[in-house]
C-alpha positions in Angstrom: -73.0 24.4 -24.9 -71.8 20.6 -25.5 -70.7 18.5 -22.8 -67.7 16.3 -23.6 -68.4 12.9 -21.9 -65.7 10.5 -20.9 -65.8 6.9 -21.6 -64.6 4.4 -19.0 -63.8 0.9 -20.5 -63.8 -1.7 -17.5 -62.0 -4.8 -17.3 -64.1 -7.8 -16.1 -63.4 -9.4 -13.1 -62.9 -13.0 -14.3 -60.0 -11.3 -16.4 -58.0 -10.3 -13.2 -58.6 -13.6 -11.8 -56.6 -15.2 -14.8 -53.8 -12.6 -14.4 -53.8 -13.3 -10.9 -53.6 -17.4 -11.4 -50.9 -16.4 -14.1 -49.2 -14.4 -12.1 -48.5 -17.3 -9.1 -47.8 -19.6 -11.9 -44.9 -17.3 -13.2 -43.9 -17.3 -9.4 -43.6 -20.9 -8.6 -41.9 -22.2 -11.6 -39.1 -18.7 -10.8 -38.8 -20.0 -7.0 -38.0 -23.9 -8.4 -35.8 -23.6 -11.9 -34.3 -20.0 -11.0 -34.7 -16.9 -12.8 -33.6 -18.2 -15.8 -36.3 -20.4 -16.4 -38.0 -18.4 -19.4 -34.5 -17.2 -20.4 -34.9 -18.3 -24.3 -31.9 -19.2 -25.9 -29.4 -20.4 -22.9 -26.8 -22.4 -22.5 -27.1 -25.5 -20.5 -24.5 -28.1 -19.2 -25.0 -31.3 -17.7 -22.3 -33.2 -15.5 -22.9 -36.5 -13.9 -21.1 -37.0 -10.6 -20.8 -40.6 -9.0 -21.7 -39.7 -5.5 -24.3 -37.0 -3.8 -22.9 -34.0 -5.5 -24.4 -31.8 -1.7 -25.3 -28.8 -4.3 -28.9 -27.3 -4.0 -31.0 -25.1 -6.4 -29.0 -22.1 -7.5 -25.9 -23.0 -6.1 -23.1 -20.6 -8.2 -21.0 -22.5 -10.9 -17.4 -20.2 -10.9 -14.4 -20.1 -13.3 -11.3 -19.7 -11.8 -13.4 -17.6 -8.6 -15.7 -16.3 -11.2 -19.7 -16.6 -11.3 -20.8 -17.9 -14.8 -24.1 -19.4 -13.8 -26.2 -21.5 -11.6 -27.3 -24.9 -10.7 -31.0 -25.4 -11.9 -31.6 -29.1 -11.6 -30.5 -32.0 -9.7 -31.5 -35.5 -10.4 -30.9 -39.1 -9.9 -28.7 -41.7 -12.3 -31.1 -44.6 -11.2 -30.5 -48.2 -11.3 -29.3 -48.2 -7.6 -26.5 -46.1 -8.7 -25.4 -43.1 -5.9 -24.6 -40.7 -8.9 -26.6 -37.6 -9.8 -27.0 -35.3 -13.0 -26.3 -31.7 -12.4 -28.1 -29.4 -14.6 -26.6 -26.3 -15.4 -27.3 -23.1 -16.6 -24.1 -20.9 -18.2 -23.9 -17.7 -18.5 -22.5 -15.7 -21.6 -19.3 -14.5 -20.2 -18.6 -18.2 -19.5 -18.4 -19.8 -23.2 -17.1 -21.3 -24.6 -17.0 -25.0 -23.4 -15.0 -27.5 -24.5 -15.2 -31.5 -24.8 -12.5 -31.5 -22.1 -13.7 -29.5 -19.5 -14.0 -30.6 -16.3 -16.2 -30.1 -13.4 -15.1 -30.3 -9.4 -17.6 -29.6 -6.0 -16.1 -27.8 -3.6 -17.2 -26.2 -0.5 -17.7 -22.4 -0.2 -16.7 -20.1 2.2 -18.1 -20.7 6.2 -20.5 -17.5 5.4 -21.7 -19.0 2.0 -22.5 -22.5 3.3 -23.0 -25.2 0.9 -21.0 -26.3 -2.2 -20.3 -24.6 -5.7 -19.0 -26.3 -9.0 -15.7 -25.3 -10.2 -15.9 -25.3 -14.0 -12.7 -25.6 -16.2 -13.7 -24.7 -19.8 -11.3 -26.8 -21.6 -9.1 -26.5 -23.4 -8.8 -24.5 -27.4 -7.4 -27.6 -29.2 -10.7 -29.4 -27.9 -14.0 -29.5 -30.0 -16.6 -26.8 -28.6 -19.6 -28.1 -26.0 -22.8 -27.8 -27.4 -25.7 -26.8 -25.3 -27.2 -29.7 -23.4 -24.0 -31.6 -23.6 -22.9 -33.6 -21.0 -19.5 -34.5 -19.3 -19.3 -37.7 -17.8 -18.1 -39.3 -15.0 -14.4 -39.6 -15.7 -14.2 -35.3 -16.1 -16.0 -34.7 -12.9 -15.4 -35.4 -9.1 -17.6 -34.8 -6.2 -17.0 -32.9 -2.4 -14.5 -35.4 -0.3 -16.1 -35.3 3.2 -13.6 -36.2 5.9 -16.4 -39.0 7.9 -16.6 -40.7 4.5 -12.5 -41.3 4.6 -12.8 -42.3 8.2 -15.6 -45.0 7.7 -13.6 -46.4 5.5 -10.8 -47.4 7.5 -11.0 -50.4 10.0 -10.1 -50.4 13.7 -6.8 -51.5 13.4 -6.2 -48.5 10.9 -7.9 -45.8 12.7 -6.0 -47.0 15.9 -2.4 -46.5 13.7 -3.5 -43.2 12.3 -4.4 -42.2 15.9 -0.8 -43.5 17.2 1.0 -41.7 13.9 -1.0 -38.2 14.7 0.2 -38.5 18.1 3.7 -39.2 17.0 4.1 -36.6 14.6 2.2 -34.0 17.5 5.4 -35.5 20.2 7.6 -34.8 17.4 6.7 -31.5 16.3 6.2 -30.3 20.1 9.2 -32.1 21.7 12.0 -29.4 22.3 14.7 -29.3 19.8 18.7 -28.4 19.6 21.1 -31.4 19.5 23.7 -29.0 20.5 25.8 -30.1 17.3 27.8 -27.1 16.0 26.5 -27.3 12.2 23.0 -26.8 13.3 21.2 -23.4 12.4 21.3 -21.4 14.8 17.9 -20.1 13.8 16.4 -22.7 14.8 18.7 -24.1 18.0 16.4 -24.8 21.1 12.9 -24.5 18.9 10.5 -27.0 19.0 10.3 -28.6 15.2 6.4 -27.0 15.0 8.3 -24.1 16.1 11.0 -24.2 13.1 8.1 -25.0 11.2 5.8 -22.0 11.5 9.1 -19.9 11.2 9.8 -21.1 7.7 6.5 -20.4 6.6 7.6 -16.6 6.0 9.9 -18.3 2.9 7.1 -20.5 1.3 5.2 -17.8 -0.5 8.2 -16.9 -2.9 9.6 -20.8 -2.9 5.7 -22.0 -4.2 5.7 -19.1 -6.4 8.3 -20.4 -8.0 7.5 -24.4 -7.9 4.3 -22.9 -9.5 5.9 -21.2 -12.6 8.3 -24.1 -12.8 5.3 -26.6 -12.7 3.3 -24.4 -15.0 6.2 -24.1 -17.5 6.6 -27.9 -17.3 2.9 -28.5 -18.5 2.8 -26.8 -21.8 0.6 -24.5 -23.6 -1.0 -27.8 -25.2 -2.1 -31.2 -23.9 0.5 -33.1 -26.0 3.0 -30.8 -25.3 5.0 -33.5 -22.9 4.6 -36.4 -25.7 5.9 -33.7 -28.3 9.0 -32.9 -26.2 9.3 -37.1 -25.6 9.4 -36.8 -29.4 11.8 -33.9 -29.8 13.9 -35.7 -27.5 14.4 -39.2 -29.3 15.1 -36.7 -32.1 17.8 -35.6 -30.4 19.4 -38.5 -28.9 19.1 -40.6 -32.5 21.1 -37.7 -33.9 24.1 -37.4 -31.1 23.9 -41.6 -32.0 24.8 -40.7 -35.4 27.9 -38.1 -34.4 29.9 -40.4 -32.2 33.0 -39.3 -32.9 32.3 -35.6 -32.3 30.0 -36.6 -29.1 33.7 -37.7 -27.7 35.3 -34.6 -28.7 33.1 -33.2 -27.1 33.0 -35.1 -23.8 36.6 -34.4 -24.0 36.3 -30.6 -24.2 33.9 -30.8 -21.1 36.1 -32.4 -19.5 39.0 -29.7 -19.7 36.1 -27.4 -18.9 35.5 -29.0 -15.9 39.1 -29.2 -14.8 39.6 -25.9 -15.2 36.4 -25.0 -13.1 37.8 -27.4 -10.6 40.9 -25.4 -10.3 39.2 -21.8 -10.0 37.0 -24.1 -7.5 37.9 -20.7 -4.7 36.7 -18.0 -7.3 33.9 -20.2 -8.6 32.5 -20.2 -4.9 33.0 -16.9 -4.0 30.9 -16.2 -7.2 28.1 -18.6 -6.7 27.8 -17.0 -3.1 27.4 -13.6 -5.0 25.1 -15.2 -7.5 21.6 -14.8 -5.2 22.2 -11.2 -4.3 23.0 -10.4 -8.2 20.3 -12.6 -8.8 18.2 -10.8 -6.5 18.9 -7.0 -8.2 18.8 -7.9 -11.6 15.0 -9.0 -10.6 14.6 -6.1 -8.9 15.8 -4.7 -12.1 13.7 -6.5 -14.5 10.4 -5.5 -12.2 10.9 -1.9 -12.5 11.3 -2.4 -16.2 8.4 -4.0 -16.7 6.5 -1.5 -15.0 8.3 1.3 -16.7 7.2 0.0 -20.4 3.8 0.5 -20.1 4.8 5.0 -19.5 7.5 4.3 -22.3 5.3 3.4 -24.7 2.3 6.0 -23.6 5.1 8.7 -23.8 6.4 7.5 -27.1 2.5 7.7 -28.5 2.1 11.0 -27.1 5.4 12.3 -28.7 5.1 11.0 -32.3 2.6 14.0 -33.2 5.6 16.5 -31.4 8.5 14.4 -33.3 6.1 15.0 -37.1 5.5 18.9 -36.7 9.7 18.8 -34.6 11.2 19.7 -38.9 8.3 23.0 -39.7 9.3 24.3 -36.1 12.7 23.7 -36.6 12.5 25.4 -40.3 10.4 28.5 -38.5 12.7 29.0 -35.9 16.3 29.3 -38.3 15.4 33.1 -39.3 15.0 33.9 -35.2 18.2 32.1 -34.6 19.7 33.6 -37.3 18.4 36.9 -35.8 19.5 36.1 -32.2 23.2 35.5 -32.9 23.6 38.8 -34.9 22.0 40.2 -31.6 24.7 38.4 -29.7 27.6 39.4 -32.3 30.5 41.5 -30.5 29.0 44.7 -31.9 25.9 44.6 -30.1 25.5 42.3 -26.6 28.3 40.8 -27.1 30.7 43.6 -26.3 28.1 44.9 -23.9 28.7 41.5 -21.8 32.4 42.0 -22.0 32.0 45.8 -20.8 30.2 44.4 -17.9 32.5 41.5 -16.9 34.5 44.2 -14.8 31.1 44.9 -12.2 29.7 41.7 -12.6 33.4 40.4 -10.9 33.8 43.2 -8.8 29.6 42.6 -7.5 30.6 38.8 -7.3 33.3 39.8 -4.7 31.0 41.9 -2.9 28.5 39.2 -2.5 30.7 36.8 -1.1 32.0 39.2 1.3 28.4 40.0 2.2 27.2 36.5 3.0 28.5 36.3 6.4 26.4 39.4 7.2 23.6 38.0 5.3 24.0 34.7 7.8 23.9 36.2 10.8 21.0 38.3 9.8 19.2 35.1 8.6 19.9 33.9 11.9 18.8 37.0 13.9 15.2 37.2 11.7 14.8 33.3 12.3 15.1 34.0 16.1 12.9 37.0 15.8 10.3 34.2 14.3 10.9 31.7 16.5 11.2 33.3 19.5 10.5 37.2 21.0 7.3 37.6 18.4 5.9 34.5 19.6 6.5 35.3 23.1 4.7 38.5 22.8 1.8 37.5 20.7 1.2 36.0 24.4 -1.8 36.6 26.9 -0.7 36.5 30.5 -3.5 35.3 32.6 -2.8 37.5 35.7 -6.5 37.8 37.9 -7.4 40.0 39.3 -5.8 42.7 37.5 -5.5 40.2 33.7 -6.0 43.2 31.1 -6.5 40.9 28.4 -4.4 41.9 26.2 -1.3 40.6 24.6 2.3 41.4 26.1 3.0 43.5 22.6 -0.1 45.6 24.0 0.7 45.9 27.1 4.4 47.4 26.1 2.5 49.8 24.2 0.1 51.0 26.3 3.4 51.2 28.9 5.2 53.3 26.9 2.3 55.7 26.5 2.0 56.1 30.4 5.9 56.7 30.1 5.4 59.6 27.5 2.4 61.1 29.5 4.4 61.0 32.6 7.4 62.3 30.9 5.7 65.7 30.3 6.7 69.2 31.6 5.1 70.0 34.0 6.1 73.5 35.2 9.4 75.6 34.7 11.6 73.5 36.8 11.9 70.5 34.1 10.8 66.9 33.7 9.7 65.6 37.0 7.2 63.4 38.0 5.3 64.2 41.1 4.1 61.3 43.0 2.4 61.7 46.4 2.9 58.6 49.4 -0.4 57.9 50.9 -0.3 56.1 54.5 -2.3 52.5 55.2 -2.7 50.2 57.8 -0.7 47.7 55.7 3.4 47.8 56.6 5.4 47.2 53.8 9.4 46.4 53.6 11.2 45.4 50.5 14.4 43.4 50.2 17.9 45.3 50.7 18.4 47.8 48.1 21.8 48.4 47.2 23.4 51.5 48.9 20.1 51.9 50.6 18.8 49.1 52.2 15.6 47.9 52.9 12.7 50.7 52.1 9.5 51.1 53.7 5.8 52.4 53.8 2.4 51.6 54.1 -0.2 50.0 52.0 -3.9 51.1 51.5 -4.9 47.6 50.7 -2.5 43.7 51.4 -0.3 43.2 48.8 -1.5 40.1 46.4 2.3 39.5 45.7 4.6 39.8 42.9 4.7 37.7 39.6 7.3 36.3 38.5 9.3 35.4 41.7 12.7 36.4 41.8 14.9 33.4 42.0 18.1 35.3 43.7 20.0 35.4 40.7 19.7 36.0 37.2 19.0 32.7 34.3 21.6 31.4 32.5 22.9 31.6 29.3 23.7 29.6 27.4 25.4 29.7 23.4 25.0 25.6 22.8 21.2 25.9 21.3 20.4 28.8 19.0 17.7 31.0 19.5 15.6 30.0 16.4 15.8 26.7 17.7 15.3 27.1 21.4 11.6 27.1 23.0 9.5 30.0 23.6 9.2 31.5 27.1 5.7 30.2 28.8 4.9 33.4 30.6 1.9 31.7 32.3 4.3 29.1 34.2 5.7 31.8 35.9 5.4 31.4 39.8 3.8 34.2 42.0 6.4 35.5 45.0 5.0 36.6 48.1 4.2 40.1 48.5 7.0 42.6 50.1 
């Protein structure tokens, strides 16, 4: 027999000591130039700020809210300048960068702390950032601390600023209404700060709409406001050159105007319907725009339906053509006119029915409501609680009643009973024709459940049953004995 023997090969201990000094190397240079410091192949943008740009290693660089990289370096202009250079790294998802871009600090949320850099890519018309390009000064602007404003400002300043906060704080705090008739009445005996917070419900659609408007007004280009300068001369040079049909036509706006002027009643009535119009046919155009994007998936769905819509159409003419000999007079045809006669006559019996069928609707929706409810109920009744529900307790009733109802001899249905005398005197209410009845009890009578009240309940035909509350058998009260 041959033994197998394993060889071990062993890795010499200065070798782990290199890995190991490798390893902390790897670790330091991570912890100071961020984890993409052996990243081959990034993209790197510098920006020099003129003041203390208050960013620290790995501060997050965002587009519009977005992260797209981190701050990896942060050095000095020199030559007694304040300015810094702020090294960049970008991701991907962040290119392009343009010569235009622009860079701005701002400060983070109160959890995040610190500063990040807003980064605005440029725009397309621009020539693409390389990597390790650099914006300058003029595209970039630092964090505006509040002390820095302040230390600028002299005495005499600061003591006018302090005197116009107060001001404005009198003014917006000092009670308002001048009791003038064309005041708002919104806002009659409020405080200005007040009237103030009030509005602020309205700003969120009124910005919305200075936004779109300011939006519109920039362009889709950066010479789009010298082009429209342009377009305009254009404009003006050629109404220069068509005098005589500029007057016509300041003539004809004229009568325009005039007759405008002399609806001027009409005309206000319909500006004053103009916002609510205005109001629905927005309304209008939202649920439009949301009902496109299911127009269109429905009319992509319903092409392939809409191409094989002619063979179905083809393969279903010899059924029709089938299905209205079936429905010719000879066959259902006259059968349906045979049957016109009982289908009237059962028409007329159904409507004559209905009442019938509504009251017995109403009687099984009391039935639902109401008795089988009550006596699906447990009566708690210690000492003597069976435990059963009041439907079982009826029925184990009525089976005492059929066992007692039994012949007993020749002389008929009677039920012997036998009195049996006590040391407990009873004596029940007056009973009619009788009066009061009498006899002794074995044991002291717990008392009787329910009470009788003297006189029966009410009744009353303004609430139907359905629709009326079961009986709570439980709150029944417990009468004194007899």
């Amino acid at each position: 027999m041959r033994r197998s023997r394993r060889h071990r090969s062993r890795v010499p201990v200065q070798a782990w000591g290199l890995i190991g000094l490798l390893a902390v190397l790897v670790a330091a240079v991570i912890a100071y130039k961020g984890p993409g410091a052996f990243a081959g192949g990034g993209y790197e943008l510098r920006a020099v700020f003129t003041s203390d740009a208050q960013l620290a290693i790995r501060s997050p660089v965002r587009i519009a809210g977005v992260p797209v990289g981190t701050v990896t370096a942060e050095q000095p202009v020199g030559g007694g300048s304040p300015g810094v250079v702020v090294t960049m790294a970008i991701d991907p998802g962040g290119l392009p960068i343009h010569a235009d871009a622009t860079a701005q600090i701002r400060p983070r949320l109160v959890l995040e702390g610190n500063f990040y850099v807003d980064l605005h890519p440029g725009t397309p018309a621009a020539p693409l950032l390389a990597s390790g390009g650099e914006l300058p000064a003029s595209q970039t602007s630092g964090p505006v601390q509040l002390d820095r404003v302040l230390s600028s400002l002299g005495s005499s300043t600061r003591s006018d600023l302090q005197r116009l906060i107060q001001g404005i704080g009198g003014a917006y705090g000092a009670a308002g209404g001048s009791g003038n008739a064309s005041e708002d009445p919104r806002t009659r005996g409020l405080t200005a700060g007040v009237a103030l917070h009030r509005s602020l419900v309205s700003w969120p659609g009124a910005l919305r709409g200075l936004a779109l408007s300011t939006s519109a007004l920039q362009g889709d280009s950066p010479h789009a406001l010298a082009e429209l300068v342009a377009g305009s001369s254009r404009v003006f040079a050629a109404l220069a050159s068509r005098r005589a049909q500029l007057g016509s036509l300041v003539t004809s706006f004229d009568r325009t105007t005039g007759a405008l002027a002399a609806q001027q009643a009409s005309l206000a009535r319909t500006v004053a319907l103009l916002p609510g119009f205005l109001a629905g046919a927005d309304t209008l155009d939202s649920k439009l725009g949301a009902a496109i994007p299911p127009t269109r998936a429905f009319a992509r769905r319903i092409l392939p339906a809409l191409r094989a819509l002619p063979a179905t159409i083809s393969a279903g003419n010899p059924w029709i053509t089938q299905l209205s000999l079936l429905l010719a007079p000879n066959d259902l045809g006259g059968l349906a006119s045979e049957l016109q006669p009982a289908v009237r006559d059962g028409a007329a019996v159904i409507a004559q029915a209905q009442p019938l069928v509504t009251q017995l609707d109403l009687l099984d929706r009391c039935l639902l409501h109401n008795p089988l409810p009550t006596a699906d109920q447990t009566i708690s009744d210690p000492p003597l609680h069976s435990g059963g529900t009041v439907l079982q307790e009826a029925m184990q009733g009525i089976d005492g009643i059929l066992g007692a109802a039994g012949n007993f001899d020749g002389n008929g249905y009677y039920v012997r009973g036998q009195t049996a005398g006590g040391a407990y005197p009873i004596v029940t209410s007056t009973v009619p024709q009788q009066g009061p009845l009498r006899g002794n009890a074995l044991l002291p009578p717990l008392g009787t459940r329910p009470a009788w009240p003297g006189h029966a309940p009410p009744i009353s035909d303004a609430v139907s049953c359905a629709r009326s509350a079961p009986p709570d058998l439980n709150a029944a009260r417990t009468g004194a004995g007899p």
